[in-house]
VOBA-1610 file (N, C-alpha, C; in pm, whole numbers, padded with zeros to 5 digits, always signed):
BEGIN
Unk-11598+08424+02094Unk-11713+08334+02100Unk-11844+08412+02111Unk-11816+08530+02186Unk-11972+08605+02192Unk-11981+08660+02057Unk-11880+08707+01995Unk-11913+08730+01861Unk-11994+08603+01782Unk-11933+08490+01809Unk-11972+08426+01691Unk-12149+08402+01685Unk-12137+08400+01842Unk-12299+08361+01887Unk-12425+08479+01810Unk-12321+08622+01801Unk-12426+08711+01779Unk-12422+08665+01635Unk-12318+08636+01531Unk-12378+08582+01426Unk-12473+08513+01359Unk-12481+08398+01467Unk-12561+08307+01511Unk-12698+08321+01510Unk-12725+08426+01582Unk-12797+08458+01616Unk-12915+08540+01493Unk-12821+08629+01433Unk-12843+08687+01301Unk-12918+08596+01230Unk-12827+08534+01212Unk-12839+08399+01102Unk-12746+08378+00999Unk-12629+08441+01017Unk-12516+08467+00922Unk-12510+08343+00906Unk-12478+08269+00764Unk-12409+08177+00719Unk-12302+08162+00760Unk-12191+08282+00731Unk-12079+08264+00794Unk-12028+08257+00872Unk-12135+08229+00996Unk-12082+08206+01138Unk-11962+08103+01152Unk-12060+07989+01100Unk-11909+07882+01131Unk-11776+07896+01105Unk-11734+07967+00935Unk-11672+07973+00891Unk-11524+08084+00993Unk-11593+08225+01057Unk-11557+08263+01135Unk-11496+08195+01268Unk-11624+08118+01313Unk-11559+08075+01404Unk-11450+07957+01410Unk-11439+07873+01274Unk-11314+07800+01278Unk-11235+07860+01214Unk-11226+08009+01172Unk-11101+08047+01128Unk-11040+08168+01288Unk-11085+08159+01342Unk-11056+08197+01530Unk-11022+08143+01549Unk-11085+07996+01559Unk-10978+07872+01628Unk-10858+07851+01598Unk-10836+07868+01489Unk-10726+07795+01385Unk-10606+07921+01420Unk-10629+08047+01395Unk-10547+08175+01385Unk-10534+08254+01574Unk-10618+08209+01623Unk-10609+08319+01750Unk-10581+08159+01877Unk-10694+08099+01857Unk-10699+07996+01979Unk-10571+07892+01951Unk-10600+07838+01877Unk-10482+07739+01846Unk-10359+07765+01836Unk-10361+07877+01811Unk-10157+07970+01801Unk-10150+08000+01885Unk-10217+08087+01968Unk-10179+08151+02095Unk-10258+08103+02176Unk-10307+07988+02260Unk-10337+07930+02361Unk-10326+08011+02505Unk-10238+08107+02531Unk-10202+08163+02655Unk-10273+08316+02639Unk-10258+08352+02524Unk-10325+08469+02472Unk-10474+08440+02471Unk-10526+08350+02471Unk-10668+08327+02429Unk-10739+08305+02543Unk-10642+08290+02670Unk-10723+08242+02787Unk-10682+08344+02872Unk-10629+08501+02840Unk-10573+08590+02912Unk-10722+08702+02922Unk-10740+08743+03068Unk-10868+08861+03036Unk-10853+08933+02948Unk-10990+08988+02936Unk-10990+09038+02739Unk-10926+09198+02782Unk-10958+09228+02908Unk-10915+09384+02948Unk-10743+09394+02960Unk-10711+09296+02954Unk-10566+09269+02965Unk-10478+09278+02791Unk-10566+09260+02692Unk-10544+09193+02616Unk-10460+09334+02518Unk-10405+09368+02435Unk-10318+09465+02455Unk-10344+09483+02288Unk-10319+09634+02190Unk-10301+09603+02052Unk-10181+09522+02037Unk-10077+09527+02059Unk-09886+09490+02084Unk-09952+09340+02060Unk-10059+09252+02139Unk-10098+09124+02119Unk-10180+09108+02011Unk-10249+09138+01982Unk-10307+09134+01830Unk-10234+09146+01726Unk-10133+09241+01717Unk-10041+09219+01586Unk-09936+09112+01619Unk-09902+09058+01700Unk-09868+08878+01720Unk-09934+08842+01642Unk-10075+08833+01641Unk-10197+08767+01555Unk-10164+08727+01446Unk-10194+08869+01348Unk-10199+08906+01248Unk-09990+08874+01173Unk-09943+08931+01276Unk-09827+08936+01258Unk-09767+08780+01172Unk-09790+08675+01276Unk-09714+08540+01224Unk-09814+08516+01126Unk-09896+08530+01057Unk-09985+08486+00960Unk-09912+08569+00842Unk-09883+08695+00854Unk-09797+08757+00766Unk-09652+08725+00721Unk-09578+08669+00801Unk-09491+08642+00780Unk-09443+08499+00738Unk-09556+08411+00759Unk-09599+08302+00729Unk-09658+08323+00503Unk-09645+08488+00517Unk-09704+08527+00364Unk-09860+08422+00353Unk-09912+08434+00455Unk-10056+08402+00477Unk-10145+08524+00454Unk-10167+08577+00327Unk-10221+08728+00313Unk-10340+08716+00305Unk-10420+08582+00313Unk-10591+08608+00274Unk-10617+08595+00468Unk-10556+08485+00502Unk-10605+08482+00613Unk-10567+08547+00717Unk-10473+08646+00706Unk-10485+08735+00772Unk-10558+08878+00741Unk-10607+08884+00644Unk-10675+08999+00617Unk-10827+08936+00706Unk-10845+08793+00639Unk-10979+08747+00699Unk-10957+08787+00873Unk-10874+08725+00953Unk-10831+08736+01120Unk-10825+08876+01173Unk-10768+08992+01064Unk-10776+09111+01106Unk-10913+09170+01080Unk-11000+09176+01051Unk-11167+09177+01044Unk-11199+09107+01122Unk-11208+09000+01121Unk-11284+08912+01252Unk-11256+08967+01384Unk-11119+09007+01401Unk-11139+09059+01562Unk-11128+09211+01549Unk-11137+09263+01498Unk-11204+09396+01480Unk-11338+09421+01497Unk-11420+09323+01401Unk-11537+09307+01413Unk-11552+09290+01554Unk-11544+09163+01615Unk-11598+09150+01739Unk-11564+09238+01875Unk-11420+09299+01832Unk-11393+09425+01977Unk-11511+09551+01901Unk-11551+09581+01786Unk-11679+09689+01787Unk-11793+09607+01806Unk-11847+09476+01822Unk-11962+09441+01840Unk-11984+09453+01992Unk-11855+09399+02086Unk-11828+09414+02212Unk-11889+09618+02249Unk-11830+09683+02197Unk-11824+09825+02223Unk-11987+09842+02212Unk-12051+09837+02064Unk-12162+09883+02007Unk-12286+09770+02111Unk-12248+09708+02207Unk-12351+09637+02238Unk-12425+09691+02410Unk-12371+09811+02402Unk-12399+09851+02566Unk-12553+09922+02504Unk-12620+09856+02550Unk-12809+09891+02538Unk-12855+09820+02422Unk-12817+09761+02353Unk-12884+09674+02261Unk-12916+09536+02318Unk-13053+09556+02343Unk-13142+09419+02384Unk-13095+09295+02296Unk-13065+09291+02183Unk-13046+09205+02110Unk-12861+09149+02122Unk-12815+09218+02179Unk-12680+09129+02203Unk-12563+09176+02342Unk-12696+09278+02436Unk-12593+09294+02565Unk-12594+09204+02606Unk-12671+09119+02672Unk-12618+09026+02654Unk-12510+08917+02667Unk-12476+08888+02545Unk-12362+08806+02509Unk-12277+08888+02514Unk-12249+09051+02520Unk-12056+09079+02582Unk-12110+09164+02721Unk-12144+09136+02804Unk-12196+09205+02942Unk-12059+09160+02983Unk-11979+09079+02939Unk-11858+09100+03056Unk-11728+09165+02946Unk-11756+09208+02852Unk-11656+09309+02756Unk-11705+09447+02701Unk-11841+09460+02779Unk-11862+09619+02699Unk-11769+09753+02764Unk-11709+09725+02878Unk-11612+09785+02891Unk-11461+09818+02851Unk-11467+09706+02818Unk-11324+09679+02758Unk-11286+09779+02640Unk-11178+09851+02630Unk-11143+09900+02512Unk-11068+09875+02400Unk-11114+09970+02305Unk-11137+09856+02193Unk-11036+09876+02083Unk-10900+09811+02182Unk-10779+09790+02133Unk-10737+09781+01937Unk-10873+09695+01901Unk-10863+09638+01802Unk-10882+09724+01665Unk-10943+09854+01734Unk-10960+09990+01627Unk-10828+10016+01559Unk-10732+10022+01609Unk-10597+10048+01555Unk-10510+09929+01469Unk-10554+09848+01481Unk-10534+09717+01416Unk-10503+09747+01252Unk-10384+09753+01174Unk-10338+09808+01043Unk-10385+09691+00988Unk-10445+09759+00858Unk-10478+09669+00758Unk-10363+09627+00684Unk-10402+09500+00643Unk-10224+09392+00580Unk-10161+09464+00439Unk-10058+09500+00450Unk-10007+09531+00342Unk-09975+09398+00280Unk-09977+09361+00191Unk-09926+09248+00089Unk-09787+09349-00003Unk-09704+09240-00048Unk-09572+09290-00103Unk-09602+09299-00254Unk-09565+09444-00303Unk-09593+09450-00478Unk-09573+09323-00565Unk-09392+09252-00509Unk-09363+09158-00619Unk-09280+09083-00523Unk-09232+08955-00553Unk-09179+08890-00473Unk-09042+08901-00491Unk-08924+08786-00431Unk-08768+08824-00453Unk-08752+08810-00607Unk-08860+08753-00674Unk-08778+08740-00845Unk-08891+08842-00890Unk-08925+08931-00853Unk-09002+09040-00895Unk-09130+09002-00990Unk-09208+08899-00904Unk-09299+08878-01026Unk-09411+08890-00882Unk-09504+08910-00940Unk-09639+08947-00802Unk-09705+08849-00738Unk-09677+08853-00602Unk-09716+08740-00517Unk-09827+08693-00525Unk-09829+08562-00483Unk-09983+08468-00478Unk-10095+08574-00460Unk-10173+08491-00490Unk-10340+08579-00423Unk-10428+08618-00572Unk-10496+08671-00495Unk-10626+08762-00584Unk-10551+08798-00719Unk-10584+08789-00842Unk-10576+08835-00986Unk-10626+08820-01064Unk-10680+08873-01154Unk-10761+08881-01306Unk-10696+08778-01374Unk-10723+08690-01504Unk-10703+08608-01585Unk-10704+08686-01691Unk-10599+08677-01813Unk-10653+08756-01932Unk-10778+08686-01985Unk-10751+08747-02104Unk-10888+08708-02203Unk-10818+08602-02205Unk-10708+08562-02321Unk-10630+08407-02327Unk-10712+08300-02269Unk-10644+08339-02102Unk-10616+08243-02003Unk-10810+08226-02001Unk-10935+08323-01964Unk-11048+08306-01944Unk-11091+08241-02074Unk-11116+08219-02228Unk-11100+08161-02344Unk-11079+08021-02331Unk-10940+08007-02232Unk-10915+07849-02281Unk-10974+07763-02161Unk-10992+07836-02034Unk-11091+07801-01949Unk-11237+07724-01999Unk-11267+07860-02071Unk-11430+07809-02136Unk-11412+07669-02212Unk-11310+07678-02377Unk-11321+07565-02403Unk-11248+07464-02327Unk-11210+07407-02203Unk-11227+07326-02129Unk-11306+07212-02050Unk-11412+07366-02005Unk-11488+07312-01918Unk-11629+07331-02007Unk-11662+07381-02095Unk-11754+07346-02249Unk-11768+07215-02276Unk-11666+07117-02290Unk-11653+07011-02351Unk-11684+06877-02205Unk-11662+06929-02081Unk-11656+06895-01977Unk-11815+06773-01950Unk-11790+06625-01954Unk-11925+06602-01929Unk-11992+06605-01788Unk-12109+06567-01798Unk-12197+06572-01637Unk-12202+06684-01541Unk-12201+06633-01458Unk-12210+06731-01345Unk-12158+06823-01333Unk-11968+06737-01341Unk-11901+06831-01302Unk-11840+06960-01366Unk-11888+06935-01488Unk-11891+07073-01597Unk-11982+07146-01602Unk-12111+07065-01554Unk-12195+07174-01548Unk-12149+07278-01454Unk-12125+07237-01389Unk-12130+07307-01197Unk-12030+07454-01255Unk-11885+07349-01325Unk-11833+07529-01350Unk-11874+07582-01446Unk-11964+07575-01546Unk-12041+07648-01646Unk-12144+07737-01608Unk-12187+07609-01489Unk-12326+07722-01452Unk-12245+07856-01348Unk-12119+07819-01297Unk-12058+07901-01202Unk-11992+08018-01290Unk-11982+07965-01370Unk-11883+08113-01410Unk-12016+08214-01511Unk-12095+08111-01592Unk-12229+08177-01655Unk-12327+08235-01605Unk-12334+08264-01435Unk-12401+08351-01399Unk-12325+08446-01296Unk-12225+08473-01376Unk-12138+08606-01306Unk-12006+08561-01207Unk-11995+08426-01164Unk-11909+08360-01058Unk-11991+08431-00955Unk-12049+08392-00910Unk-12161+08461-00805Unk-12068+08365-00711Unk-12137+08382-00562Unk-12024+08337-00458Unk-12107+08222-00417Unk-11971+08129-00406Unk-12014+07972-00428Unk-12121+07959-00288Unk-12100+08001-00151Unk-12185+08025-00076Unk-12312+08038-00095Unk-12347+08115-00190Unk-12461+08150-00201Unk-12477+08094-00311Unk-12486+08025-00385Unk-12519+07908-00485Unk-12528+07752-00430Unk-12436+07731-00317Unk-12486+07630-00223Unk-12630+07630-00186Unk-12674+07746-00114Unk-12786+07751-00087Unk-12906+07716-00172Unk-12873+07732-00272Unk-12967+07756-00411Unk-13042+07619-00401Unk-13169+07632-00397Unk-13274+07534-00429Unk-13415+07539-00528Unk-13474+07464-00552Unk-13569+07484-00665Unk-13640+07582-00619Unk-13687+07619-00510Unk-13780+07732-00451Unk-13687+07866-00509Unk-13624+07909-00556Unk-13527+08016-00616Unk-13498+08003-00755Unk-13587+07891-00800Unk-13565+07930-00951Unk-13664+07940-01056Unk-13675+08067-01114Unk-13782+08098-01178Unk-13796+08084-01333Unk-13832+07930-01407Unk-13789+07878-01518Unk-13860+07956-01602Unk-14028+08017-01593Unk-14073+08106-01671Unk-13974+08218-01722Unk-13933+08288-01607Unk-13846+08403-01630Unk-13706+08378-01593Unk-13621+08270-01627Unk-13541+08268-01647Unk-13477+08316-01571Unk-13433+08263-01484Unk-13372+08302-01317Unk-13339+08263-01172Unk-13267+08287-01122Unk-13237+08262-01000Unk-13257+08355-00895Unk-13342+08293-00799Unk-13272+08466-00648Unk-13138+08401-00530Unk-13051+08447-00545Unk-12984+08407-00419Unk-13035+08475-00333Unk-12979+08410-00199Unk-12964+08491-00064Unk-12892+08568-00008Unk-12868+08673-00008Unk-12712+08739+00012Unk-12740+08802+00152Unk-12619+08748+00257Unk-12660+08838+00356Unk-12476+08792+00380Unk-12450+08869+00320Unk-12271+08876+00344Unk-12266+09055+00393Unk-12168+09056+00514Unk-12137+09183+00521Unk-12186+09229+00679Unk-12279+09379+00663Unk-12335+09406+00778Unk-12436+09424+00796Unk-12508+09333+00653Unk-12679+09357+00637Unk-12738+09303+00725Unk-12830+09373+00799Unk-12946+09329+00929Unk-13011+09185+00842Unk-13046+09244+00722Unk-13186+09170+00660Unk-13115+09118+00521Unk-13172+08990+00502Unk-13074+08927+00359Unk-13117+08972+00267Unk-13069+08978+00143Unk-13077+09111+00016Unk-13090+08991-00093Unk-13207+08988-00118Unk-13261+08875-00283Unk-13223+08936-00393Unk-13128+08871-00429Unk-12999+08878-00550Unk-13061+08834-00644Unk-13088+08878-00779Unk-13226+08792-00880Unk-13086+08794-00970Unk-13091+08702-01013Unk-12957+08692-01141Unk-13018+08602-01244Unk-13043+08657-01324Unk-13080+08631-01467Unk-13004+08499-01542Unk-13069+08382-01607Unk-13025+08315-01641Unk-12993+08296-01808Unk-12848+08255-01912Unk-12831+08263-02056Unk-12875+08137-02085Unk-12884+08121-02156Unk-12963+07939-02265Unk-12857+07846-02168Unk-12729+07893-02224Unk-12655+07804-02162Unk-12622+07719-02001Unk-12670+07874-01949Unk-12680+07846-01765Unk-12816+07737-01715Unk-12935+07764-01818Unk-13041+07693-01802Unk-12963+07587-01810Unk-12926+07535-01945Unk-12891+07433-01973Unk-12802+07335-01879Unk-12702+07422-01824Unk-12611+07363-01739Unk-12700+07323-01621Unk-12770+07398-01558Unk-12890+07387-01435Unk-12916+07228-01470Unk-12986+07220-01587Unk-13082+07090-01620Unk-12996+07025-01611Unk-12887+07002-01604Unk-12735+06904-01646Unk-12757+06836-01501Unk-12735+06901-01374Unk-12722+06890-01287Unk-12811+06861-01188Unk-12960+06869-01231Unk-13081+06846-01161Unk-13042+06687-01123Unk-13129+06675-01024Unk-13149+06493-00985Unk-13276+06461-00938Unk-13300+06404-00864Unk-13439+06375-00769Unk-13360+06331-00624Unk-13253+06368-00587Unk-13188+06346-00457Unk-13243+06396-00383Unk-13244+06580-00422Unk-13294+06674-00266Unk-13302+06817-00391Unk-13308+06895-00329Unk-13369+07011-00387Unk-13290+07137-00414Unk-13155+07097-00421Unk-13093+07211-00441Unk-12998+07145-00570Unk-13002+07335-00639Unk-12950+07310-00779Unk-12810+07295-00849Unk-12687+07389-00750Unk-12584+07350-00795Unk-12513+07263-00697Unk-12491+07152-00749Unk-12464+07060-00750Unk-12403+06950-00790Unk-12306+06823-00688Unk-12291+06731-00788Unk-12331+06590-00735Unk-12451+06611-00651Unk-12501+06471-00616Unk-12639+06451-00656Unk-12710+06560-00735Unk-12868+06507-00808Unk-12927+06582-00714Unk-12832+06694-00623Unk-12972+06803-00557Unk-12974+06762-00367Unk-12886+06637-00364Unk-12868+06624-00208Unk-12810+06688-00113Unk-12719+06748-00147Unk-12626+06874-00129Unk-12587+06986-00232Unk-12621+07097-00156Unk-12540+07206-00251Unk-12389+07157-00253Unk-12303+07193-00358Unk-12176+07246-00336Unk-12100+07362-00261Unk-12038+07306-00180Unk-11968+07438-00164Unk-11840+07495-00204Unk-11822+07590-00134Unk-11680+07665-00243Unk-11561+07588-00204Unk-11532+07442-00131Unk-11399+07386-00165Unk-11440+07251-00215Unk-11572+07274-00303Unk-11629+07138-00402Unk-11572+07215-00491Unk-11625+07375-00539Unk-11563+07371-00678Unk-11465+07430-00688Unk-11389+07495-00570Unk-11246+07513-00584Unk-11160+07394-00627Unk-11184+07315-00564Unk-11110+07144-00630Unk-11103+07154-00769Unk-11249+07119-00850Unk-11298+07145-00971Unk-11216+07211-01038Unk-11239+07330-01004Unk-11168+07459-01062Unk-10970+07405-01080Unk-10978+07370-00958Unk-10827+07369-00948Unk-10737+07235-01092Unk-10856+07154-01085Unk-10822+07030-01141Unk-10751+07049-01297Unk-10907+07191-01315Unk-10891+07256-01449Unk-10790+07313-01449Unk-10738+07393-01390Unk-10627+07507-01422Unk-10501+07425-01412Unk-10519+07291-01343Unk-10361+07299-01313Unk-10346+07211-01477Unk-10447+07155-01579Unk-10418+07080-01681Unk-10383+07231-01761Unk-10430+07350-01758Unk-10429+07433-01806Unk-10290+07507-01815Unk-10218+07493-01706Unk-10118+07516-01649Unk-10029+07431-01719Unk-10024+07338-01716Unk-09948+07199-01765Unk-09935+07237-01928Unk-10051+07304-02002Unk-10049+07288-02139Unk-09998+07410-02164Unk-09997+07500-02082Unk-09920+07635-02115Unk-10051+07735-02136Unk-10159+07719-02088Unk-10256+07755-02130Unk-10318+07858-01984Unk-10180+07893-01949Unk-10249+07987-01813Unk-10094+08007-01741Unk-10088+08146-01682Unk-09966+08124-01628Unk-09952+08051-01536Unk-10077+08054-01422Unk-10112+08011-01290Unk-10247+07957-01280Unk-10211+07857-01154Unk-10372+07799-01127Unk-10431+07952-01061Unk-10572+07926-01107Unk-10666+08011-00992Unk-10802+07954-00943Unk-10883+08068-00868Unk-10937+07985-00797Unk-11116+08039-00815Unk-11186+07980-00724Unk-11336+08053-00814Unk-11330+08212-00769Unk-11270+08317-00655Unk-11265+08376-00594Unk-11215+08504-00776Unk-11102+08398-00828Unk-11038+08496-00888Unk-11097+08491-01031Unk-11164+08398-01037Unk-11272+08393-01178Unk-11400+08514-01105Unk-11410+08531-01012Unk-11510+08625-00997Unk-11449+08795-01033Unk-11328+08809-00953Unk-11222+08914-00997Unk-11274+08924-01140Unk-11170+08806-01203Unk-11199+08822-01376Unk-11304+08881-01449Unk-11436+08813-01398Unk-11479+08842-01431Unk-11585+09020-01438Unk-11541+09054-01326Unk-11574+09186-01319Unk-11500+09290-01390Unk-11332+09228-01401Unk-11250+09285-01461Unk-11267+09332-01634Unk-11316+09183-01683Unk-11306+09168-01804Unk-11469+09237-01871Unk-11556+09255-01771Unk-11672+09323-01819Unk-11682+09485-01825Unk-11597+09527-01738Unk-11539+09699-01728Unk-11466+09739-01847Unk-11403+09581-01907Unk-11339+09606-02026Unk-11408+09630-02148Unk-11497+09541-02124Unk-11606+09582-02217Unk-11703+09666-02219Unk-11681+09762-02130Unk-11768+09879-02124Unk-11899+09866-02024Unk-11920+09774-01976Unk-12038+09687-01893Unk-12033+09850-01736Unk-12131+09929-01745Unk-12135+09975-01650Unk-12094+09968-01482Unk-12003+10051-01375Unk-12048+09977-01254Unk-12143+09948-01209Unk-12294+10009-01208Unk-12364+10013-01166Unk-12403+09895-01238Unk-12391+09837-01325Unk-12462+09700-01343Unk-12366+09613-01344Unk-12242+09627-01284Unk-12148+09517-01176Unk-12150+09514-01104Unk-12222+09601-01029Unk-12230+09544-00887Unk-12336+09503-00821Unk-12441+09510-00973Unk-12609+09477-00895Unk-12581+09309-00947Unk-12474+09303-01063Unk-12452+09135-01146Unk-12396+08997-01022Unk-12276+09147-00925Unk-12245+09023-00886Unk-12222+09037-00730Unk-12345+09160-00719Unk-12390+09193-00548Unk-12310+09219-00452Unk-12221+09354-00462Unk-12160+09406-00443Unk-12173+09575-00398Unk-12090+09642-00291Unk-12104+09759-00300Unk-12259+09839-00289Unk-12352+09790-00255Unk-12430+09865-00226Unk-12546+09896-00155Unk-12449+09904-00014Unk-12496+09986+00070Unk-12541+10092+00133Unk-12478+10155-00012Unk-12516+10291+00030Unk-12642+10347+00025Unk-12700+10429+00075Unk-12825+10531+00093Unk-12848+10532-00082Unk-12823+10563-00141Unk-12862+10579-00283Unk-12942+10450-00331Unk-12856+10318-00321Unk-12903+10185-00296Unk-13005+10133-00251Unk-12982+10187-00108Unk-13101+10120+00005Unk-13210+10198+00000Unk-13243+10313-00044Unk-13357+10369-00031Unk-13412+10438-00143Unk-13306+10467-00282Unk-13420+10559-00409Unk-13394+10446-00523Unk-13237+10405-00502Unk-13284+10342-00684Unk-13345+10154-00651Unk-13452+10152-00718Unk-13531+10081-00651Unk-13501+09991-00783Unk-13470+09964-00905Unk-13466+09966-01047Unk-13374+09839-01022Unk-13439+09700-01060Unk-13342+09554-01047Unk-13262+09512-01121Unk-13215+09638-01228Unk-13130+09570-01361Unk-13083+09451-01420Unk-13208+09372-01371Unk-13241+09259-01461Unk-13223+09271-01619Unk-13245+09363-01702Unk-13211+09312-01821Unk-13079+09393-01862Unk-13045+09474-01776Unk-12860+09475-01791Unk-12823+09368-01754Unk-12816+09313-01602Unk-12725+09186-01589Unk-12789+09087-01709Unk-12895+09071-01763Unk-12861+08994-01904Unk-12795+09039-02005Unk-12797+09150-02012Unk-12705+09188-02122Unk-12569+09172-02114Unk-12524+09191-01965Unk-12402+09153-01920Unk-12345+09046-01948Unk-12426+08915-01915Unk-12412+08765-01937Unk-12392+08757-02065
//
């Protein structure tokens, strides 16, 4: 909880999200564990954690649960003299910080019929092809939403929720998200370049409701990522049905794809990861190349 507050505090978006995936994985499973002193609290009990979520072949959310309390036993550690969050663990900066040793989740190569377990994967060309003409033909809203989603990189539905007319620059053809995913102090203005078509989809979706652009109520609410995971899903599983995909997927793995399928085409990293805001944190990043590859990520698109 003191973690979540320092999120909070930040201004992380993903506070909530954190904190009901704690509830759900640490508080709600282990009730006796959750109300035990934290100095008591043992690694041997944390891989319980992590453990039944694994064996449950729960591999996203335990990768998510093993970060989250990692994170918060180093926010606990890193907070002895920081005005800004001693604070909220003054009764855990002593505590040690069990959670350093905490193994990252192995996931299994292939399953008992040797074919590769659920989760994260690329789409071929095929399967991305029959996607498009799908959701191409798709009327209103709700085609726009995955046109405009997958036509500006599958950017993360999070941060396209946010998206409001104050972020879109129709002269120059564009969007800024907000990106403050990760361990950025300060949120990082994501400018992503817009194709005829993404405009187009934008205008599809405008309303006079409220002021934000992707959408499927005229701008009263953003969407968020289990509006167009639905969407998404609705598509793949007709896709699925027609033979036109091996498997459903999800917007997570149209973003995969799509990074995948642009490496294929020769599309630089360095202008994949400024396309779809990624990877760069580093000193090279943050302080010399100053250069917004705005008209690579159009070229990309």
């Amino acid at each position: 909880t003191a973690y979540v507050e320092q999120l909070r505090r930040a201004k992380k978006p993903s506070a909530d999200k954190v904190e009901a995936e704690l509830w759900r994985t640490v508080r709600d499973a282990f009730p006796a564990l959750w109300k035990r002193p934290a100095a008591d609290v043992t690694l041997d009990d944390l891989v319980r954690i992590t453990g039944l979520l694994v064996r449950a072949e729960k591999w996203r959310q335990a990768e998510k649960t093993r970060s989250y309390i990692r994170a918060a036993y180093t926010a606990a550690v890193a907070s002895r003299g920081s005005a800004g969050t001693a604070d909220l663990f003054a009764d855990f900066a002593h505590v040690p910080n069990v959670a350093r040793d905490l193994a990252t989740i192995q996931r299994p190569q292939h399953d008992d019929k040797g074919q590769a377990p659920s989760g994260k994967r690329s789409m071929s060309v095929d399967e991305l092809a029959a996607y498009w003409r799908r959701i191409k033909v798709m009327k209103g809203a709700h085609g726009a939403l995955l046109r405009f989603h997958l036509l500006t990189g599958a950017q993360r539905c999070e941060q396209l929720a946010r998206l409001t007319t104050r972020g879109y620059d129709r002269d120059a053809s564009g969007i800024t998200l907000l990106d403050s995913k990760g361990r950025r102090k300060r949120v990082r203005e994501h400018v992503v370049p817009l194709i005829p078509d993404a405009v187009r989809a934008l205008d599809t979706m405008a309303g006079d409701a409220g002021p934000y652009l992707f959408t499927l109520d005229g701008g009263a609410h953003g969407a968020v990522y289990h509006t167009v995971r639905e969407q998404v899903g609705k598509v793949t599983a007709a896709m699925v049905e027609a033979g036109e995909a091996v498997a459903t997927f999800t917007p997570g793995e149209l973003r995969i794809t799509v990074e995948t399928r642009l490496a294929a085409a020769g599309v630089s990293k360095e202008t994949r990861a400024h396309l779809q805001s990624h990877g760069l944190g580093g000193v090279q990043d943050a302080h010399y190349d100053k250069h917004k590859y705005l008209d690579e990520k159009r070229a990309a698109l």
